[in-house]
VOLOKE-213594 format. One record per residue (C-alpha): residue in one letter; x, y, z. Coordinates in nm, 4 decimals, always signed. Layout:
<sites>
<residu->a X->X Y->Y Z->Z>;
...
</sites>
This chain:
<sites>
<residu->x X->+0.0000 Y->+0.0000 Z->+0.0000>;
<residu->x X->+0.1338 Y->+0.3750 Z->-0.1197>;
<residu->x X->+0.0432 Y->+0.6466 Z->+0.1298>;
<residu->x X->-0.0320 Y->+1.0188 Z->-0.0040>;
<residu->x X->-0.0025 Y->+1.3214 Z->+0.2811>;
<residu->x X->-0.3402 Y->+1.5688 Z->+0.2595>;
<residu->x X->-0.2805 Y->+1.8515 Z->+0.1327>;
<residu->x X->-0.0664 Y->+2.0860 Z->+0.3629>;
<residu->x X->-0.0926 Y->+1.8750 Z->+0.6469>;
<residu->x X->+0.1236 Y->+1.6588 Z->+0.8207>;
<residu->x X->-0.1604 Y->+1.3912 Z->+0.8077>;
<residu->x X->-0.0705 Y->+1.0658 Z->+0.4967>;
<residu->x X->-0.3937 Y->+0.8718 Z->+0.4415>;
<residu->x X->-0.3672 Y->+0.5247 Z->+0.2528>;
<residu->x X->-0.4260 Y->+0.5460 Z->-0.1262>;
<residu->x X->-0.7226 Y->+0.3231 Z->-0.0968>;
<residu->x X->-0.9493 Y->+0.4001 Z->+0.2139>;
<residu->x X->-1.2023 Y->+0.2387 Z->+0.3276>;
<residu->x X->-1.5893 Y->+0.3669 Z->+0.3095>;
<residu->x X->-1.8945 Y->+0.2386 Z->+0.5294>;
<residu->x X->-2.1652 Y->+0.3827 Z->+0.3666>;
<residu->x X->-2.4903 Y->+0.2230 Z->+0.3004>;
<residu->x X->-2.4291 Y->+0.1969 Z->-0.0990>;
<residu->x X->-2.1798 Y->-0.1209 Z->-0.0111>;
<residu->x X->-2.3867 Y->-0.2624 Z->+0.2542>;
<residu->x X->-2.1317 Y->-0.4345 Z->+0.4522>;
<residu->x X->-2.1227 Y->-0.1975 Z->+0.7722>;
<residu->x X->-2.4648 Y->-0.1343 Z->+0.7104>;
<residu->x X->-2.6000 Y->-0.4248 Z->+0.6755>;
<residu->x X->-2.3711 Y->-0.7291 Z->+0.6973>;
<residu->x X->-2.2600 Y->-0.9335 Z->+1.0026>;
<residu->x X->-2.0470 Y->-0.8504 Z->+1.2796>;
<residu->x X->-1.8460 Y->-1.0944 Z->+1.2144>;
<residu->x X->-1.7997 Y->-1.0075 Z->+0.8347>;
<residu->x X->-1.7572 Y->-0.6761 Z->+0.9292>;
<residu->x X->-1.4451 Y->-0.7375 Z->+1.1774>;
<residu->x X->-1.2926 Y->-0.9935 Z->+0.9188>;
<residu->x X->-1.3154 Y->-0.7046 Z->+0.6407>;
<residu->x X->-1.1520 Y->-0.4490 Z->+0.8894>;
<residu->x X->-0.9252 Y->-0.6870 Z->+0.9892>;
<residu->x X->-0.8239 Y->-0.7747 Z->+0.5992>;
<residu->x X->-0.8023 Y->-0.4284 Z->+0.5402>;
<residu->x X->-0.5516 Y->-0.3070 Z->+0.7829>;
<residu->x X->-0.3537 Y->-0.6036 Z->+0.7001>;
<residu->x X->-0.3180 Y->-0.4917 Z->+0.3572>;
<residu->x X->-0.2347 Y->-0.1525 Z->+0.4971>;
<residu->x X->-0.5264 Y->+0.0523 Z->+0.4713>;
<residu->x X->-0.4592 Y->+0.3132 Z->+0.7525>;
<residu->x X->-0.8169 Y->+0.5446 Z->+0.6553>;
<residu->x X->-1.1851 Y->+0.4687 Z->+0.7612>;
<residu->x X->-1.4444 Y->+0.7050 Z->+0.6105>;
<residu->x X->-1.7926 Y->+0.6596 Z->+0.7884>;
<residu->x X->-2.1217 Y->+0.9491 Z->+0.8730>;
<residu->x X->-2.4162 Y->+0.9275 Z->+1.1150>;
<residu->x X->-2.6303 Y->+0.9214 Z->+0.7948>;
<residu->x X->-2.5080 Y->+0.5659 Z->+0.7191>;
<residu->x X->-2.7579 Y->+0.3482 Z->+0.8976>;
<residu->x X->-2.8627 Y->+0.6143 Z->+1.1247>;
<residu->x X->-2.5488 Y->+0.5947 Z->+1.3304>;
<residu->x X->-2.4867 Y->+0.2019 Z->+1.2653>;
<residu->x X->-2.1968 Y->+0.1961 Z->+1.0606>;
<residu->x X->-2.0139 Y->+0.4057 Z->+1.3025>;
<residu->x X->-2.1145 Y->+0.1773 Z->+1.5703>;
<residu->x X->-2.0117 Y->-0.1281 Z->+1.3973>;
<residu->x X->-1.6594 Y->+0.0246 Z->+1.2917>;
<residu->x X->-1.5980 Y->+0.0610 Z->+1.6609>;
<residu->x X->-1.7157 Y->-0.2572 Z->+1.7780>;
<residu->x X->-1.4437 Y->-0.3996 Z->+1.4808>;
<residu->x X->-1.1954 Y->-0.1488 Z->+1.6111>;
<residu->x X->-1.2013 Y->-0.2729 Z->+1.9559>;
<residu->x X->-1.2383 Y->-0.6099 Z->+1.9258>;
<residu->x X->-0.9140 Y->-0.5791 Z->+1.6798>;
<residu->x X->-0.7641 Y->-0.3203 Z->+1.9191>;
<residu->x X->-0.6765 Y->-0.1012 Z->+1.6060>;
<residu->x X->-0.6353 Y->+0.2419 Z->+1.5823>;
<residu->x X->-0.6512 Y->+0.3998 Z->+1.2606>;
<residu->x X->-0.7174 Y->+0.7118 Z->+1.0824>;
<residu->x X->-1.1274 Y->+0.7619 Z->+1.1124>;
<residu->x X->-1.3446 Y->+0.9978 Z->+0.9545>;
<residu->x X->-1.6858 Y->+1.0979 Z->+1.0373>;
<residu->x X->-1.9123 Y->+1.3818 Z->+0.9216>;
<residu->x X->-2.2083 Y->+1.6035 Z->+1.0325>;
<residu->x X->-2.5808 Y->+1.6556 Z->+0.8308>;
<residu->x X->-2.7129 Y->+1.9848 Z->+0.9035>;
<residu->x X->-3.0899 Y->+1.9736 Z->+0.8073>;
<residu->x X->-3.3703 Y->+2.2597 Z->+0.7980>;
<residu->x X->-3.4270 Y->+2.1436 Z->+1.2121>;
<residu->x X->-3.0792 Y->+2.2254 Z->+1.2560>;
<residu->x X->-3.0590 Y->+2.5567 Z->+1.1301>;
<residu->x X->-3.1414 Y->+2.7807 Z->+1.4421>;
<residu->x X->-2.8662 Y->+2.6230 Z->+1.6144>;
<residu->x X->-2.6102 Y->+2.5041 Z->+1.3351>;
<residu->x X->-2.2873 Y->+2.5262 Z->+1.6140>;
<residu->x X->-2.4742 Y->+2.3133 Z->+1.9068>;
<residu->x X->-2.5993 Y->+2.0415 Z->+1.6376>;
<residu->x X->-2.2685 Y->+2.0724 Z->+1.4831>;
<residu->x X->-2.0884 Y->+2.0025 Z->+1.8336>;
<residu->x X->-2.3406 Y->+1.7457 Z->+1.9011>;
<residu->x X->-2.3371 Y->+1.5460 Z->+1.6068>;
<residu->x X->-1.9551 Y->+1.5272 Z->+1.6381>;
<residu->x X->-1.9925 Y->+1.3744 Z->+2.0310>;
<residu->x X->-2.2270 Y->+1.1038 Z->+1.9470>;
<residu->x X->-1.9977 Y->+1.0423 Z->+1.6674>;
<residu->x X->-1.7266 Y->+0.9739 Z->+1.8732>;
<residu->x X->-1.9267 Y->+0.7768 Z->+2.1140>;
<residu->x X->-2.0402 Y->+0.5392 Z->+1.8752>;
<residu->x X->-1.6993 Y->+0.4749 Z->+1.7513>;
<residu->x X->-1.5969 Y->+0.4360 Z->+2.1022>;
<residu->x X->-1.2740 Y->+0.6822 Z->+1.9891>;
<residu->x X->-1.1574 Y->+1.0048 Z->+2.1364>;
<residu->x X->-1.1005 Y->+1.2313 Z->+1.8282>;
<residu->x X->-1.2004 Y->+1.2251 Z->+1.4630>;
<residu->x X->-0.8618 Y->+1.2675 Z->+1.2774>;
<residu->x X->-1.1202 Y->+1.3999 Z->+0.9828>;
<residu->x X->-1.4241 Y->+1.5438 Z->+1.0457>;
<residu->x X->-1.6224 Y->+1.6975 Z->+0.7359>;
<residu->x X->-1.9752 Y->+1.8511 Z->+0.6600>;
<residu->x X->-2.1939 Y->+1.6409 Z->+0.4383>;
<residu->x X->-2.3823 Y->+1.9552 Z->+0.2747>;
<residu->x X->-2.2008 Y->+2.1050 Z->+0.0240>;
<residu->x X->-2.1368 Y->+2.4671 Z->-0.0173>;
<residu->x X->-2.3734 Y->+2.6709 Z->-0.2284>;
<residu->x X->-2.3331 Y->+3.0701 Z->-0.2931>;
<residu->x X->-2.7188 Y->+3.1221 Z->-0.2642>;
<residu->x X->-2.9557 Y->+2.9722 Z->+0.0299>;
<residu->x X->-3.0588 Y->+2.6335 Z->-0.0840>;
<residu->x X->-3.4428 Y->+2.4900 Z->-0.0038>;
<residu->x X->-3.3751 Y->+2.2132 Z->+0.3163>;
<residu->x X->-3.6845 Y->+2.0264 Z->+0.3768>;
<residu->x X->-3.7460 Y->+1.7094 Z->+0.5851>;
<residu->x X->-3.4127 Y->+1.4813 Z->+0.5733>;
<residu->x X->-3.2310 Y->+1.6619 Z->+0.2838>;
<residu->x X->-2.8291 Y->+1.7748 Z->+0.3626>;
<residu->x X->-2.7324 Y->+1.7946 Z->+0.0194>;
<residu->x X->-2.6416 Y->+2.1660 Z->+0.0534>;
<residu->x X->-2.5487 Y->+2.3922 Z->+0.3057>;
<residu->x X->-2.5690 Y->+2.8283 Z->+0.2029>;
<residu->x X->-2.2041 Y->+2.9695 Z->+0.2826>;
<residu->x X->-2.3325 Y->+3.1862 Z->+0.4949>;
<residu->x X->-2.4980 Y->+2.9081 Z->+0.7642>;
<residu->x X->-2.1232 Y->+2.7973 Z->+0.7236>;
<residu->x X->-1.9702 Y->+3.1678 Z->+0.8263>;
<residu->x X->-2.2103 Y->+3.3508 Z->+1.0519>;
<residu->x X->-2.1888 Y->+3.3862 Z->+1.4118>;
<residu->x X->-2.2748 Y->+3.0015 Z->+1.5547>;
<residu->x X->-2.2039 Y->+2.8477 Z->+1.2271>;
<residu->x X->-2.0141 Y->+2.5638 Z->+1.1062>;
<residu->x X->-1.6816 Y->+2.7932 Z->+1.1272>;
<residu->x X->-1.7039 Y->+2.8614 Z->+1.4565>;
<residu->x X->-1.8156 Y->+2.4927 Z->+1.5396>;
<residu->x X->-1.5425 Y->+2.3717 Z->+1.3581>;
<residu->x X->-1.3141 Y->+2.6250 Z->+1.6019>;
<residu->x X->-1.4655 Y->+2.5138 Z->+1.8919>;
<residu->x X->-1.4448 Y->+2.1176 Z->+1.8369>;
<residu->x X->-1.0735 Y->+2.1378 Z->+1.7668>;
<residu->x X->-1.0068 Y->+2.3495 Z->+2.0304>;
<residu->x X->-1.1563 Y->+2.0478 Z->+2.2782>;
<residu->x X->-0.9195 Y->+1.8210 Z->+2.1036>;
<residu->x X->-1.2206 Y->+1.6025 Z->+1.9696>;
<residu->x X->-1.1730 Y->+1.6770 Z->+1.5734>;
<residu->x X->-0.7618 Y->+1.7312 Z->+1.4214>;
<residu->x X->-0.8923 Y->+1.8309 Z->+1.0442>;
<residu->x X->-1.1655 Y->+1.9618 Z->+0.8931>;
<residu->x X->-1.3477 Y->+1.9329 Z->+0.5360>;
<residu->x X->-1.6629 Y->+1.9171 Z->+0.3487>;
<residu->x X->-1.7983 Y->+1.7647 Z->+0.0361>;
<residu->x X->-1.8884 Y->+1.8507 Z->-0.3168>;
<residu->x X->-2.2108 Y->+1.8562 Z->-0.4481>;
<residu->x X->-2.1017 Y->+1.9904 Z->-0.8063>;
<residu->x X->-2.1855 Y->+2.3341 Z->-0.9798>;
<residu->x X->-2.0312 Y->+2.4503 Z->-0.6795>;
<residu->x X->-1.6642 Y->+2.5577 Z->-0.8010>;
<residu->x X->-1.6923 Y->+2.9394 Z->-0.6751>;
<residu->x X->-1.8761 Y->+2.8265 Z->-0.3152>;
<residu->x X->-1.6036 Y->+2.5958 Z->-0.2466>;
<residu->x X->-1.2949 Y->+2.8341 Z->-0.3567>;
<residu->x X->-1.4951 Y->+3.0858 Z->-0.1154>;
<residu->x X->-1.4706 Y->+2.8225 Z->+0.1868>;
<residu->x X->-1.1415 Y->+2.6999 Z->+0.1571>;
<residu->x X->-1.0218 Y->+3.0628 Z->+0.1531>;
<residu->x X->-1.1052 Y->+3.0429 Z->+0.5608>;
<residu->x X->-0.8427 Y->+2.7797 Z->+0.5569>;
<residu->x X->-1.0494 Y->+2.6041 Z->+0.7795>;
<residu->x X->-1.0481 Y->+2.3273 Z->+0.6042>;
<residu->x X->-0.7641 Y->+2.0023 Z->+0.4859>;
<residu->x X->-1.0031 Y->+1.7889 Z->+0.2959>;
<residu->x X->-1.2521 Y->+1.7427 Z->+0.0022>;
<residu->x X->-1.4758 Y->+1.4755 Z->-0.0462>;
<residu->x X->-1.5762 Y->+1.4765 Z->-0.4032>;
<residu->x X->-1.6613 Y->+1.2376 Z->-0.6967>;
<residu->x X->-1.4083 Y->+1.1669 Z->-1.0052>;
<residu->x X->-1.4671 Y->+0.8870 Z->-1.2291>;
<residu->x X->-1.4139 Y->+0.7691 Z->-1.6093>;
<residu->x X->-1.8054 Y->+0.8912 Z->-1.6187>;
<residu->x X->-1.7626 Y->+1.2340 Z->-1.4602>;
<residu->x X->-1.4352 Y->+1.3533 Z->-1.4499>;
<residu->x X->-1.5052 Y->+1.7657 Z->-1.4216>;
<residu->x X->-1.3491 Y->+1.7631 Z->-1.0731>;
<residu->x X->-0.9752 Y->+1.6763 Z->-1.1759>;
<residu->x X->-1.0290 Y->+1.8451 Z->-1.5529>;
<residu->x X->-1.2069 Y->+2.0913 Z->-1.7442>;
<residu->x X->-1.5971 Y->+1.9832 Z->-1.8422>;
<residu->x X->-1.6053 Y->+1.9776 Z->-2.1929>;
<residu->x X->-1.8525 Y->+2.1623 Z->-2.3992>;
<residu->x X->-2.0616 Y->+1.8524 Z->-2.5206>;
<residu->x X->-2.0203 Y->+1.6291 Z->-2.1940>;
<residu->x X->-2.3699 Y->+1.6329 Z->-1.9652>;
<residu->x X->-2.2388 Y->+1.5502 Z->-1.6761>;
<residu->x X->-2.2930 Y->+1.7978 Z->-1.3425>;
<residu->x X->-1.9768 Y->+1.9950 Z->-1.3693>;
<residu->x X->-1.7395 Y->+1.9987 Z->-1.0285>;
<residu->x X->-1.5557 Y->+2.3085 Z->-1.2272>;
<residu->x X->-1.1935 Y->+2.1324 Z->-1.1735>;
<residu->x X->-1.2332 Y->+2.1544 Z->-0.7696>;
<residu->x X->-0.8836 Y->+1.9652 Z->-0.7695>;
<residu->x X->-0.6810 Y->+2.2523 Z->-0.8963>;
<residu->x X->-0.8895 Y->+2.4919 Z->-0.6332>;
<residu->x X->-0.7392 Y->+2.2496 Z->-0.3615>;
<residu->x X->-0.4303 Y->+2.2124 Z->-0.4500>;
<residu->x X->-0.3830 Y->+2.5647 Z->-0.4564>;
<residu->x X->-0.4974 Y->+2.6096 Z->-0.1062>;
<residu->x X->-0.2914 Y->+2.3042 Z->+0.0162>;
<residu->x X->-0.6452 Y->+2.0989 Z->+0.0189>;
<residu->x X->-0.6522 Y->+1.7224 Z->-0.0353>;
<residu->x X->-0.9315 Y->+1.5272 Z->-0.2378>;
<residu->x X->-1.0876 Y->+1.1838 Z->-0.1097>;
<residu->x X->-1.2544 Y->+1.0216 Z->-0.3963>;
<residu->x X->-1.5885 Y->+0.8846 Z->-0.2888>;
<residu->x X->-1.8138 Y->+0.6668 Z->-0.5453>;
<residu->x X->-1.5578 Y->+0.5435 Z->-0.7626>;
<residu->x X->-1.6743 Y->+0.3063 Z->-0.9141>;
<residu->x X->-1.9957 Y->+0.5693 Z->-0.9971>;
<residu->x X->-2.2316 Y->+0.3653 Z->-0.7645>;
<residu->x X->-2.1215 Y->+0.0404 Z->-0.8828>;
<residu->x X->-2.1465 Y->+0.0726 Z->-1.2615>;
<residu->x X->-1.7395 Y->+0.0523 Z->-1.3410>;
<residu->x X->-1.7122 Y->-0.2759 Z->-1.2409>;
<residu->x X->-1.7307 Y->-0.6712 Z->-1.4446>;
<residu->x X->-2.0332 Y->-0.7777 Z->-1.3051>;
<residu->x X->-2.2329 Y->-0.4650 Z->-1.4186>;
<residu->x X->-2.1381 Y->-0.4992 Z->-1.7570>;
<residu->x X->-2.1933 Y->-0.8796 Z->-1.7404>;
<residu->x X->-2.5351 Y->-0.8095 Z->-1.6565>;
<residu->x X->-2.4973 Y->-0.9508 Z->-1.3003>;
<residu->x X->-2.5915 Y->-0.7021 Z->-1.1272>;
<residu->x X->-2.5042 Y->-0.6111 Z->-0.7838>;
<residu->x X->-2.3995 Y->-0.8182 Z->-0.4737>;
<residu->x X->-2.6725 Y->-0.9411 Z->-0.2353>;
<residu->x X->-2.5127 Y->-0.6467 Z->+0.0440>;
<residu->x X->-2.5863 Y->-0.3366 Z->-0.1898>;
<residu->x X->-2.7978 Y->-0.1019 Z->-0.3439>;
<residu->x X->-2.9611 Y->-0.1902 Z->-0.6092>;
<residu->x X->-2.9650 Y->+0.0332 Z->-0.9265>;
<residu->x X->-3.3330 Y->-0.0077 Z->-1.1661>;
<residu->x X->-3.1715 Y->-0.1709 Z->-1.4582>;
<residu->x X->-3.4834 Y->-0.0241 Z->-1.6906>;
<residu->x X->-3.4375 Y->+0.3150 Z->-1.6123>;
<residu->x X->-3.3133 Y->+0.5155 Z->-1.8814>;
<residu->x X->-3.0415 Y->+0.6701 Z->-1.6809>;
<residu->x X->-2.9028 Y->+0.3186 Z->-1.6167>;
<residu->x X->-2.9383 Y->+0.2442 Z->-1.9969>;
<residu->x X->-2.7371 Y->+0.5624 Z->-2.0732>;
<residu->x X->-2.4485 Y->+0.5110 Z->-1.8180>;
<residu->x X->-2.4120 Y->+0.1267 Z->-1.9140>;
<residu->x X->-2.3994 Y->+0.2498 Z->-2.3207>;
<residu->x X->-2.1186 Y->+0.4684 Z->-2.1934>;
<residu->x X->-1.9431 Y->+0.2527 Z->-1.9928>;
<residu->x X->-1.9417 Y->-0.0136 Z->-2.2552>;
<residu->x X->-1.7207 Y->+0.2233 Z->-2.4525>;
<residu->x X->-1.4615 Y->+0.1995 Z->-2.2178>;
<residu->x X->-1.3692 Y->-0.1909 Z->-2.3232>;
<residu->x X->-0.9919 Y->-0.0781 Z->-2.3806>;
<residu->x X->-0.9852 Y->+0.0337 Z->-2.0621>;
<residu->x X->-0.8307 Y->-0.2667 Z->-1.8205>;
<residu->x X->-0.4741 Y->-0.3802 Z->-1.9062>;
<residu->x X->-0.4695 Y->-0.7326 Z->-1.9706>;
<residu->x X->-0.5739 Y->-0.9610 Z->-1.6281>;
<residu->x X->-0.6909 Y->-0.6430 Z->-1.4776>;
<residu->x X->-1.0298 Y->-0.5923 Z->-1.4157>;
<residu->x X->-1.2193 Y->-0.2852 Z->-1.4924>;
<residu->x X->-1.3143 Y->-0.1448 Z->-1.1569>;
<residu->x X->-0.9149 Y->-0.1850 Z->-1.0910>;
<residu->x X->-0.8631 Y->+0.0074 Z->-1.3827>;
<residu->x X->-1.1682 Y->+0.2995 Z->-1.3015>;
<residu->x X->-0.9172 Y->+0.2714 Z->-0.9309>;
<residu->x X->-0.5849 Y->+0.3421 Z->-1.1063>;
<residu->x X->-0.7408 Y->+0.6077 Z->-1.3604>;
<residu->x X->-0.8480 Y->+0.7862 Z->-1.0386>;
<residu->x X->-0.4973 Y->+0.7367 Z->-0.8691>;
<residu->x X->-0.3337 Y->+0.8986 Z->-1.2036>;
<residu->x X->-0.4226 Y->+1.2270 Z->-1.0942>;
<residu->x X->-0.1799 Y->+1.3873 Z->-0.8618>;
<residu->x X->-0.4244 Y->+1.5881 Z->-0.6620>;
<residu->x X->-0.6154 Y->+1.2913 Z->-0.5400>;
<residu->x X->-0.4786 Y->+1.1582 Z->-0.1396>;
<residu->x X->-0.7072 Y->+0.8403 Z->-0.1099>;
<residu->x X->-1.0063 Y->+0.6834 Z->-0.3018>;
<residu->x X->-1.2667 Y->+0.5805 Z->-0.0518>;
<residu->x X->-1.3762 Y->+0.2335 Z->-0.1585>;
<residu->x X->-1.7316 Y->+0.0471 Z->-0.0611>;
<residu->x X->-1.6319 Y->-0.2449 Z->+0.0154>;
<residu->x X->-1.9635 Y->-0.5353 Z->+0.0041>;
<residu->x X->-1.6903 Y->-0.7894 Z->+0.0869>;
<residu->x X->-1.3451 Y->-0.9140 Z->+0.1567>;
<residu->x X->-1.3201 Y->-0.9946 Z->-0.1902>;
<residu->x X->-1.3532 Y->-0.6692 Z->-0.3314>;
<residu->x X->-1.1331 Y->-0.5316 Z->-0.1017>;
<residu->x X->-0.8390 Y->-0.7718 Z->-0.2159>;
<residu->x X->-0.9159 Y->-0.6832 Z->-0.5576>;
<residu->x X->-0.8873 Y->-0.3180 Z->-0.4998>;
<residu->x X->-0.6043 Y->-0.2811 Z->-0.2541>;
<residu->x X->-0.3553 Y->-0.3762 Z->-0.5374>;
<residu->x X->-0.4390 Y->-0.0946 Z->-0.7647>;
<residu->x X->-0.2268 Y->+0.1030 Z->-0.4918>;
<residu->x X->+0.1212 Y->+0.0181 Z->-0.7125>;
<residu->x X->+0.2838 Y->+0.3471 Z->-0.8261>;
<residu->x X->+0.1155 Y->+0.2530 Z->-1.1675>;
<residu->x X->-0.0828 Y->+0.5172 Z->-1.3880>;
<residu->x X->-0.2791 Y->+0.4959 Z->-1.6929>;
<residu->x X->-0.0999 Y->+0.5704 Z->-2.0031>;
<residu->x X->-0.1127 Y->+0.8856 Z->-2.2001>;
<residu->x X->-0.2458 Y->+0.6998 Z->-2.5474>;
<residu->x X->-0.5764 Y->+0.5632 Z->-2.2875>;
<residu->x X->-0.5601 Y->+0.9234 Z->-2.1586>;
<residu->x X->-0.6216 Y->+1.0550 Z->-2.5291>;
<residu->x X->-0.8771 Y->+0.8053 Z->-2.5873>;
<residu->x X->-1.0832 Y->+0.9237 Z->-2.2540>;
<residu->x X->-1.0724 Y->+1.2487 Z->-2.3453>;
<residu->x X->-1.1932 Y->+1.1586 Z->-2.7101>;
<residu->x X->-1.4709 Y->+1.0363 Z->-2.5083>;
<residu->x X->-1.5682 Y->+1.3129 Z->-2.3009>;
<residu->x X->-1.5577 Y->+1.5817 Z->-2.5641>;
<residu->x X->-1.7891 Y->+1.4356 Z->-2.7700>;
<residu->x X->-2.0189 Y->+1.2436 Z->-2.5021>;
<residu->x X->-1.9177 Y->+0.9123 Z->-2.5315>;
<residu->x X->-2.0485 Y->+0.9261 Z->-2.8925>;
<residu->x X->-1.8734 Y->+0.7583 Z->-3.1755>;
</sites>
């Protein structure tokens, strides 16, 4: 396993982490004792990061990641995050505090090496009903009892070292605007053979969401980028394209829809991907590692397998500039012949 520091910091995360979120299923919704043999594997093949939120499970994968902790007696890099909903908003710093304590109780840990918002910036004030967190308005983030000031007050107490947030997408400016605080040491943000605007330029003709090259606002700032859906909810991988679909611990995608149509045209165009023996979700992994700015790609993991498949993409190994050429071929006319 390679190691990559984030950003500025003196913090290295493995190049493949380790994600418990509900798309997966395994610390959602597997056994105990699949779940300690997984976190077992995985620190064994040195994955040192754990990326988990109270919104997988409601609180369950963070309390199965520390039951696997402590019965392992392992102590590795662990993030968690925060939702801030429309019930949240008169008091955005005491949720904020709150949600990071039960976080930490539930993982039975002391301090969240990482601890990032799960609403993503947005320049104007978004609509938050019911259960949505998708975005949070900058200015819920900067105001007096705010994120900003929760983030302060949590590190202060010792219970978070780093801070970061994710990206939603058409949110280039809002996030340049937030890492200018310097608040913050981490992005969470898609990049995939699908949708690669956050580590390149969106091309006229692609319709994608456009993450308006986010890497290059990072690494400007000192910022690092952990790579969440990778495998663009399970589509970049053998058994989606073999018409297997998904395994028995995940999500299931409709395979009528006519988004799932699309995407599965699209990723059938990417044949020449895998080098020979390679499969393609390792290759979707090591186009994803290619990119400088990226510290760690946050895998779901449904099972021990997967994980040994995906750990050895973490080789030094990048894709070649002729596939390079080809992708962008791709992109700039919309994965159209």
């Amino acid at each position: 396993m390679r190691y990559r520091r984030v950003g500025n910091t003196d913090l290295s995360l493995s190049e493949i982490g380790f994600g418990c979120g509900g798309n997966a299923g395994l610390m959602v919704r597997g056994e105990a004792r699949e779940q300690i043999s997984a976190v077992e594997r995985a620190l064994a093949l040195g994955v040192t990061y754990f990326d988990n939120a109270p919104d997988y499970g409601g609180g369950l994968a963070e309390e199965n990641l520390g039951h696997a902790l402590k019965v392992l007696g392992a102590k590795p890099i662990v993030n968690s995050k925060v939702e801030i909903r429309a019930e949240n908003l008169g008091d955005i710093r005491g949720h904020v505090v709150r949600s990071a304590e039960r976080s930490l109780k539930r993982l039975g840990i002391e301090q969240l090496d990482i601890f990032q918002v799960h609403n993503g910036p947005a320049s104007s004030r978004p609509t938050l009903k019911g259960q949505n967190y998708r975005q949070l308005w900058l200015d819920d983030y900067m105001r007096p009892e705010g994120v900003c000031e929760a983030i302060d007050q949590l590190k202060a107490a010792g219970k978070i070292r780093h801070a970061g947030f994710i990206c939603r997408g058409d949110d280039a400016d809002a996030v340049a605007t937030l890492l200018d605080t310097g608040m913050f040491a981490l992005l969470n943000v898609p990049y995939t053979l699908l949708n690669p605007t956050a580590g390149f330029r969106k091309p006229d003709r692609l319709e994608a969401k456009d993450f308006g090259n986010v890497f290059e606002i990072a690494e400007r700032r000192g910022v690092g980028a952990a790579i969440y859906s990778p495998l663009a909810g399970g589509f970049l991988a053998d058994t989606f394209v073999r018409g297997e679909g998904f395994h028995p611990l995940a999500r299931r995608a409709d395979s009528q829809s006519p988004m799932t149509q699309i995407i599965a045209a699209r990723v059938a165009r990417l044949a020449f991907l895998p080098n020979e023996g390679e499969s393609l979700a390792q290759a979707a992994y090591r186009f994803i590692l290619s990119h400088p700015a990226v510290t760690t790609v946050i895998g779901g993991f449904s099972s021990i397998e997967q994980l040994d498949e995906l750990a050895t993409v973490s080789d030094g190994l990048t894709i070649t500039p002729a596939k390079m050429a080809r992708f962008k071929a791709l992109w700039e006319n919309n994965f159209e012949a």
